[in-house]
C-alpha positions as CSV (number, residue, x, y, z in Angstrom):
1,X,145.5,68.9,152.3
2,X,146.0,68.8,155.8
3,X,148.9,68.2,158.1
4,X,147.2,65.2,159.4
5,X,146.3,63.8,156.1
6,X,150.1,64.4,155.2
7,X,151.0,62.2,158.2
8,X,149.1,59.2,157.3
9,X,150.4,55.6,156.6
10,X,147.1,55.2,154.9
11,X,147.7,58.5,152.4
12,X,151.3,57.3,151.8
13,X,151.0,53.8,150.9
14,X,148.1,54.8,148.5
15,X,150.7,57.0,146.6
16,X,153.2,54.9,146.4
17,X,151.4,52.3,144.9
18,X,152.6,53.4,141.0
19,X,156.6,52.8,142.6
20,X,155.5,49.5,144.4
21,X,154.1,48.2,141.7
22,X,156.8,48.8,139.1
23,X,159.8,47.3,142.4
24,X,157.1,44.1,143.0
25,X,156.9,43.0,139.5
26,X,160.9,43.6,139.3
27,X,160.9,40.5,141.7
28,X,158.9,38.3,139.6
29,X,160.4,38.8,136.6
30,X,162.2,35.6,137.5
31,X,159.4,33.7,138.9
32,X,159.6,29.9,137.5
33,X,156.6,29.1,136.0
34,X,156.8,25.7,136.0
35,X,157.6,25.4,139.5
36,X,153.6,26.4,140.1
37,X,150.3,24.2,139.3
38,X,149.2,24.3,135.9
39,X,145.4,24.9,135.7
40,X,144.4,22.5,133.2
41,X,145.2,19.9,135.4
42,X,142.3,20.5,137.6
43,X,138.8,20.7,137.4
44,X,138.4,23.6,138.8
45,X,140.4,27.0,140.6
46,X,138.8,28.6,143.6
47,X,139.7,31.5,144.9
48,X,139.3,32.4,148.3
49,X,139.4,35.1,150.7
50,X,138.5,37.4,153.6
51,X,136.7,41.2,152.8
52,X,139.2,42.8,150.7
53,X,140.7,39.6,149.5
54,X,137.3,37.8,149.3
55,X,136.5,40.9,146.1
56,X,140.1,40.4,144.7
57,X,139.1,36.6,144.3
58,X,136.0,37.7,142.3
59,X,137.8,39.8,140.0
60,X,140.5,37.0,139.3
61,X,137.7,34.6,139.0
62,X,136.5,36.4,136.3
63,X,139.6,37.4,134.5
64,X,141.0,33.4,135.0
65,X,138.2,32.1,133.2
66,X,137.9,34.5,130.9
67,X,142.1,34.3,129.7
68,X,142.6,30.5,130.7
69,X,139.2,28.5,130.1
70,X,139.2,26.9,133.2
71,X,135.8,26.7,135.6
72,X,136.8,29.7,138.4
73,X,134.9,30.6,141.0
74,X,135.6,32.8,143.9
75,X,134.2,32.1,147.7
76,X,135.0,33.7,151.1
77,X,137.1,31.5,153.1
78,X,134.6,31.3,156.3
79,X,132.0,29.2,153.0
80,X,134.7,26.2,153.3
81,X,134.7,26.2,157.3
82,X,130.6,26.2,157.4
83,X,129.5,24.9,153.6
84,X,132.5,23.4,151.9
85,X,131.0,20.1,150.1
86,X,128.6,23.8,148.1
87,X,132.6,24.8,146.9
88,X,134.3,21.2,146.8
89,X,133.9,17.6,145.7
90,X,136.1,14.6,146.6
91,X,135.7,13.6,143.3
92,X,137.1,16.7,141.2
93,X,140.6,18.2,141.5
94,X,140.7,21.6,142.9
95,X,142.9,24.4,142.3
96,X,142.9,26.2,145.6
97,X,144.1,29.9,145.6
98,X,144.1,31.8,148.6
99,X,144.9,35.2,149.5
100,X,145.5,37.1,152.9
101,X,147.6,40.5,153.4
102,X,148.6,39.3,156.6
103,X,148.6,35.5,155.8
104,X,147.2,34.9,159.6
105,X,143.8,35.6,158.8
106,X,141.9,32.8,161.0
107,X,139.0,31.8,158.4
108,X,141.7,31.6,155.7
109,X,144.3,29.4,157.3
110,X,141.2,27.2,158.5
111,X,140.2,27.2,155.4
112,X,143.2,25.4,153.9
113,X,143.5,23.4,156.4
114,X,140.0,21.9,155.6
115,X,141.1,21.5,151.7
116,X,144.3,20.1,152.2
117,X,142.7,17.2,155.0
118,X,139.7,16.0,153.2
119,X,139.8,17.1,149.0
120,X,142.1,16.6,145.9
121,X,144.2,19.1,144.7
122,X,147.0,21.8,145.2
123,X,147.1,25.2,147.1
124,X,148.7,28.7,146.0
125,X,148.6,31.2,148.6
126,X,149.2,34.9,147.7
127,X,150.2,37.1,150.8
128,X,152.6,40.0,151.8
129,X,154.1,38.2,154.5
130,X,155.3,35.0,153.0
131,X,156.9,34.0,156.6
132,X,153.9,34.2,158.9
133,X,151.0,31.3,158.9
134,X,149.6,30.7,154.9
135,X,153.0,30.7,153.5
136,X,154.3,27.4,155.6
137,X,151.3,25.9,154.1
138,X,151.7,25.6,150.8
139,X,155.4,25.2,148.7
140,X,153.7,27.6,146.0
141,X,153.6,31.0,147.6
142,X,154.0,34.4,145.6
143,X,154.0,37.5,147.8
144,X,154.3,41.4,147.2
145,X,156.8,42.0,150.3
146,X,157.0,45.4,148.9
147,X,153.3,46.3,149.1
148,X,153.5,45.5,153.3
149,X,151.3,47.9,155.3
150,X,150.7,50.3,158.5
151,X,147.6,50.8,158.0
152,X,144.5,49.1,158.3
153,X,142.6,49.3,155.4
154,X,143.9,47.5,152.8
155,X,145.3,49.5,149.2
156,X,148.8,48.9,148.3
157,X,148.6,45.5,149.2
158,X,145.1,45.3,147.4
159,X,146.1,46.2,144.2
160,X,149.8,44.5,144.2
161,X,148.2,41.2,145.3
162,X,146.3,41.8,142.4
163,X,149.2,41.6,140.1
164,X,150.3,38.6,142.1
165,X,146.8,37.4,140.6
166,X,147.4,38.7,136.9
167,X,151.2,36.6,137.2
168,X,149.5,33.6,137.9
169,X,146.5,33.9,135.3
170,X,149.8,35.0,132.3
171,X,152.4,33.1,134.0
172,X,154.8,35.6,132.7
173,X,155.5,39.5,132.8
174,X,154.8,41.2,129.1
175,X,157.7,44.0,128.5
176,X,157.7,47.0,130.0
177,X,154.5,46.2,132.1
178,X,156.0,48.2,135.2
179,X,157.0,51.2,133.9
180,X,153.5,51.8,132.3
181,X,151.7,50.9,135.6
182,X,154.4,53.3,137.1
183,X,153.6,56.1,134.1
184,X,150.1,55.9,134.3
185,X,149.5,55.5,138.0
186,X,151.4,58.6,138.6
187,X,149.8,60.3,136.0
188,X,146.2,59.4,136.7
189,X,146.5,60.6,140.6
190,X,148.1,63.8,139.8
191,X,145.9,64.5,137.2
192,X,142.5,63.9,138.9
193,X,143.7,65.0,142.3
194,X,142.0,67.6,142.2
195,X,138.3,66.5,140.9
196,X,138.8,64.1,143.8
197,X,139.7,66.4,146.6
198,X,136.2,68.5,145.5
199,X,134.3,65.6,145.6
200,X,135.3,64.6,149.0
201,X,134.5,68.0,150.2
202,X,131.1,68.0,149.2
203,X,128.5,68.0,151.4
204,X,125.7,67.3,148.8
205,X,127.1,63.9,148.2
206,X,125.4,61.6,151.0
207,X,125.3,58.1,149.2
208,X,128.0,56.4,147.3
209,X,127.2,53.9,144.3
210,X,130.1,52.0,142.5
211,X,129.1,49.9,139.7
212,X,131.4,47.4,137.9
213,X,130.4,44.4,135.7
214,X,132.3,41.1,134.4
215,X,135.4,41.1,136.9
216,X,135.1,44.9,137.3
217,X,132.7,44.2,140.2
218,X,135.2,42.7,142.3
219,X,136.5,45.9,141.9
220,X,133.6,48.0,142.3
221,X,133.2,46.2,146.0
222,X,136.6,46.7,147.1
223,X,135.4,50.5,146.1
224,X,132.4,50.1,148.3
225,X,134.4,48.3,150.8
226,X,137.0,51.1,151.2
227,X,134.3,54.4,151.9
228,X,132.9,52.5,153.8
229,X,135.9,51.4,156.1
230,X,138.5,54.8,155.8
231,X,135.0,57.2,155.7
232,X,131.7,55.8,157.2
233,X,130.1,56.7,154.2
234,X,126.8,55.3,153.5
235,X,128.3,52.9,149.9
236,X,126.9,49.9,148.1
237,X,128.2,48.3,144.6
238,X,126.3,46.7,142.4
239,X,126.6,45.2,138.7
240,X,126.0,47.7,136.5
241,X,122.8,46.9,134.7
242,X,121.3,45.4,138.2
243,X,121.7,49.0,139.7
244,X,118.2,49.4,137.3
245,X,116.5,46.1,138.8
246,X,115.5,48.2,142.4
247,X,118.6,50.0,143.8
248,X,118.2,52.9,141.3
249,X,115.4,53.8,144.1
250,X,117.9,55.0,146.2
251,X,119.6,57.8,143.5
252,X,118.5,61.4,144.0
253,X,120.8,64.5,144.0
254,X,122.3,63.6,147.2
255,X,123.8,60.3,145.1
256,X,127.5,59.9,143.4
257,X,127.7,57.0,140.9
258,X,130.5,56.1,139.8
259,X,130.9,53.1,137.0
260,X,134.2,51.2,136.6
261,X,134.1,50.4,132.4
262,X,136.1,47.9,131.7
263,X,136.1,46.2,127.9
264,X,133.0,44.9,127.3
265,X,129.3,46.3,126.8
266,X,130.6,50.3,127.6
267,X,127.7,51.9,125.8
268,X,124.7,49.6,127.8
269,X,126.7,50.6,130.7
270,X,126.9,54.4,130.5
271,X,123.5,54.0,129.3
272,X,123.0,53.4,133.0
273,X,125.0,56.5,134.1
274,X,123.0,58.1,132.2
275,X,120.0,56.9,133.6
276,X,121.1,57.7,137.0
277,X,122.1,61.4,135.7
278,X,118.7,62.0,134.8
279,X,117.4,61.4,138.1
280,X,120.1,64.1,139.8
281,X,123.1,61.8,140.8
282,X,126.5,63.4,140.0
283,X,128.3,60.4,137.8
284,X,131.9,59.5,137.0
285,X,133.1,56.8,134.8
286,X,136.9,55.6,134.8
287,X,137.7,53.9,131.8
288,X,140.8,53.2,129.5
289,X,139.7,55.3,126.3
290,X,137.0,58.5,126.1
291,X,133.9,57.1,125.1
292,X,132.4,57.7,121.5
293,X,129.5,59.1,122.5
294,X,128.6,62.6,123.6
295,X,129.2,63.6,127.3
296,X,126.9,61.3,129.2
297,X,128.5,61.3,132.3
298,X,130.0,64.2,134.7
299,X,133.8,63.4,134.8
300,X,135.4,61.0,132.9
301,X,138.6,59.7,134.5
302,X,141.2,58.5,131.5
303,X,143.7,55.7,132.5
304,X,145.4,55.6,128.9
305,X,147.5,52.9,129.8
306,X,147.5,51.0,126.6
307,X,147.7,47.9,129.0
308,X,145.3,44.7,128.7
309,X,142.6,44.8,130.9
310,X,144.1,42.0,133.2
311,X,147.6,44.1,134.3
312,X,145.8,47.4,133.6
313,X,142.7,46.4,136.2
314,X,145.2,47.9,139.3
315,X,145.0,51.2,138.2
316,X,141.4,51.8,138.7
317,X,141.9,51.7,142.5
318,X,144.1,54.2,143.6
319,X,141.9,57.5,142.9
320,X,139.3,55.5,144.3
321,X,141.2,54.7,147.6
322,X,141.4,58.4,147.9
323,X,138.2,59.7,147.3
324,X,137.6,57.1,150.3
325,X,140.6,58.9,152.4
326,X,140.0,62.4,151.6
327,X,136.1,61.7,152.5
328,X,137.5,60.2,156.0
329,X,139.7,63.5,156.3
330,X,136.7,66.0,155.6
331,X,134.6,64.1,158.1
332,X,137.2,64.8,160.8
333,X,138.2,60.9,161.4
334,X,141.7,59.1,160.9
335,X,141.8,56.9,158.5
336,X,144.8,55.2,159.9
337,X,142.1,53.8,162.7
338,X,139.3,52.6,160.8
339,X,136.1,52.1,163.4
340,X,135.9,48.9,164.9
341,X,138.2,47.2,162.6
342,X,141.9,46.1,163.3
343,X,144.6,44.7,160.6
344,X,144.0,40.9,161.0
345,X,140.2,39.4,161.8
346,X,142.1,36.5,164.4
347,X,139.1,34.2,165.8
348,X,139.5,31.9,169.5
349,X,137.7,28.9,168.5
């Protein structure tokens, strides 16, 4: 790797995400429950956010419904300063969860603002920075200080907000939780650093494809979402069985596919790998276990966690984050200055 590449935030706080991880759920371990909303007291929890944030919200969407049987949904902020009465009624209580890195992001504060003047319910906010903007506006705030960031694409924070997510879907920290994100985090990016570096490198691959179904697709656009960002790669995401239903058009030999599997439906969905490996794409899955069937994919990526689904969900993102970085490197740019982009979107009127 590169001197460059050695000297970035960006590079850094990607690796240091197993260590983060295992210090920022050390801090909640004595988090009081009871001193946050309970969710069957509303109608409904909404999750909102901005880009990265707005995916993390469909992923805990997803796993909240799934864990806690409560009516989730997940919106981008700006929907509640244009179209709030699609997202809110006066007449049912809401749950309103919303996350920002920065906790200044414009829509996002605006955004609470609207909830808290003109619709029943409570507000969580998740952040990094509990003492800037979000976190004076709501008495229930859990942040991952720890995860803070140089850069300006978002990955430590990301996945640690995402914890911040799984504490408040659990309400509580299983055993030993930590050190296995810390184990396998560590192990998983030395172990597949180099597959990654190689498929950085290689100027075959033109078109990036991440597929992710259930709350995996929050995941599989922060995926998209971060090539596009640290590497001005062409990338799209998709659930995984839509990728048949028109964007399979756009796989040839110049494609990489790579499918997030979480629990659920992993044979229909490397049935779709292997669909796209027919027609020349090079394909990765990243998964929790081997599949049982014969090699239908080109790389397999092994988390072997032994964690749920909802605290094992982090790990899926830091190999990804660098195949995004070392894509940036190759193509000559910094990754610490993505194009046109700075760390907080901050809007006049």
């Amino acid at each position: 790797m590169s001197e460059r590449a050695n000297q970035s935030h960006t590079q850094q706080e990607i690796l240091s995400q197993p260590l983060v991880w295992e210090k920022t759920l050390k801090d909640w371990v004595n988090l009081d429950a009871d001193a946050f909303p309970r969710q069957n007291q509303y109608d409904q929890v909404l999750f909102i956010g901005c880009g990265s944030t707005y995916y993390l919200s469909r992923w805990a969407a997803r796993m909240n419904e799934t864990l806690n049987c409560v009516i989730s949904r997940a919106a981008p902020s700006s929907d509640l300063l244009l179209y709030p009465s699609t997202w809110l009624d006066k007449n049912r209580k809401t749950l309103l969860i919303a996350s920002s890195r920065s906790a200044e992001t414009t829509e996002t504060v605006r955004a609470i603002d609207i909830f808290k003047n003109n619709y029943p319910g409570d507000v969580i906010v998740v952040t990094c920075y509990p003492e800037k903007r979000m976190g004076s506006q709501s008495q229930h705030v859990i942040s991952a200080i720890h995860a803070q960031e140089k850069s300006i694409a978002q990955t430590r924070s990301f996945s640690s907000m995402m914890l911040a997510h799984a504490w408040l879907i659990n309400r509580t920290i299983p055993n030993r939780v930590g050190v296995q994100l810390r184990e396998s985090g560590k192990r998983t990016l030395n172990e597949y650093q180099e597959l990654i570096s190689a498929i950085a490198k290689n100027d075959q691959f033109q078109r990036f494809f991440f597929l992710g179904s259930g709350p995996m697709y929050g995941l599989a656009n922060e995926c998209m979402l971060k090539m596009k960002e640290v590497s001005l790669s062409y990338s799209e995401s998709f659930q995984t069985l839509e990728f048949r239903h028109g964007p399979m058009s756009m796989v040839d030999s110049s494609s990489l596919v790579l499918g997030l599997l979480g629990d659920n439906a992993n044979e229909k969905e490397l049935a779709v790998l292997q669909d796209m490996r027919s027609k020349g794409a090079r394909t990765i899955a990243i998964a929790e276990a081997a599949p049982t069937q014969n090699k239908v994919v080109d790389d397999l990526i092994l988390l072997k966690s032994t964690l749920p689904l909802l605290w094992r969900s982090a790990l899926y993102l830091p190999v990804m984050q660098c195949l995004a970085f070392e894509r940036g490197i190759f193509k000559g740019l910094n990754p610490d200055k993505p194009n046109n982009l700075e760390a907080v979107v901050a809007l006049d009127d």
